[in-house]
C-alpha positions in Angstrom: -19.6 34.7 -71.2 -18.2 37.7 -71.8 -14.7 37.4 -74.0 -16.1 34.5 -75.4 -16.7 34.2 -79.5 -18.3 31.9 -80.9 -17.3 30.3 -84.3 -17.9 30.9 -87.8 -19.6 28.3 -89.7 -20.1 27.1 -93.4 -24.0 28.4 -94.8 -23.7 24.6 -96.7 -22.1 21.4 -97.3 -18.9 21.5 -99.8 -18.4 19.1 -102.1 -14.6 18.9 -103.3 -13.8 19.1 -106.9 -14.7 15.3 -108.9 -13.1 13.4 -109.4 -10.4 13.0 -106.5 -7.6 11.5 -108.5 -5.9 8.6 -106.1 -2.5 10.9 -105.0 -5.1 13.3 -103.6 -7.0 11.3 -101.9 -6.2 11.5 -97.7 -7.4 13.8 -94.9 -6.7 17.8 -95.7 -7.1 20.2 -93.0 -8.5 23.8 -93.9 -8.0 26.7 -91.8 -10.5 29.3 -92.8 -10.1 33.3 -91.7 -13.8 34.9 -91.8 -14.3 38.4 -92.0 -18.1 39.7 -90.4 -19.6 39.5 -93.5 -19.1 36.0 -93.6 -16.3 36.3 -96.6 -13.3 34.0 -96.8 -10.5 36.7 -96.6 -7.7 33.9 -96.3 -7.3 30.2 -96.2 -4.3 27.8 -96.3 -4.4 23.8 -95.9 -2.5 21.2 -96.5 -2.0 20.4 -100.0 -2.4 17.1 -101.7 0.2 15.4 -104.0 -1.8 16.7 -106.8 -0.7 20.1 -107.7 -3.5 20.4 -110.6 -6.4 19.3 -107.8 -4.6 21.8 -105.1 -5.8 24.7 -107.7 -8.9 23.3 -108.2 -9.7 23.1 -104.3 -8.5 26.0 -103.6 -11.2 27.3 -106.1 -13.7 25.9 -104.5 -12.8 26.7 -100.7 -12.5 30.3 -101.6 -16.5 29.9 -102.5 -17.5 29.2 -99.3 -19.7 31.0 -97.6 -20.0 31.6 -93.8 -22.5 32.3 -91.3 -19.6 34.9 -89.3 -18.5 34.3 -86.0 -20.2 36.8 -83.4 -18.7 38.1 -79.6 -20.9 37.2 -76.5 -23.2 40.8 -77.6 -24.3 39.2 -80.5 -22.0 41.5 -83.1 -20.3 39.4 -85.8 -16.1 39.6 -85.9 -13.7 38.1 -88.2 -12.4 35.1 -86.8 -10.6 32.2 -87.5 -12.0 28.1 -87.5 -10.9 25.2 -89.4 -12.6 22.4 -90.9 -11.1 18.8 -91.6 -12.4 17.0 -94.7 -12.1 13.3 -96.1 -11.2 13.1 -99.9 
């Protein structure tokens, strides 16, 4: 309806940086903002105990790609959405 927006979503599957080492293996929550291009402008999540493996991650979050989120007319926005992944 109108007001409504509905979500960004990842173009494809992301694979995290192999190996995991063992003290960053656990549950990390990324929260993703998307520009209307589809463009990661800014991302945070919770880091592992792996500071080496954070950098690495981080890398490859940036990377993603996004299908932008779009209003109830159909135009694309920047918007926020988070994504929970299993290491």
């Amino acid at each position: 309806g109108p007001g409504s927006v509905y979500p960004p979503a990842p173009t494809e599957l992301f694979l995290p940086p192999l190996p995991v080492p063992n003290k960053a293996k656990g549950t990390i929550v990324v929260v993703f903002d998307v520009d209307s291009t589809g463009k990661v402008l800014d991302l945070q999540f919770n880091p592992t105990k792996d500071g080496s493996y954070n950098r690495k991650l981080r890398e490859a979050l940036i990377a993603i790609r996004f299908r932008p989120a779009v209003n109830a007319q159909g135009v694309p926005v920047r918007a926020r959405t988070e994504i929970t992944y299993s290491l």
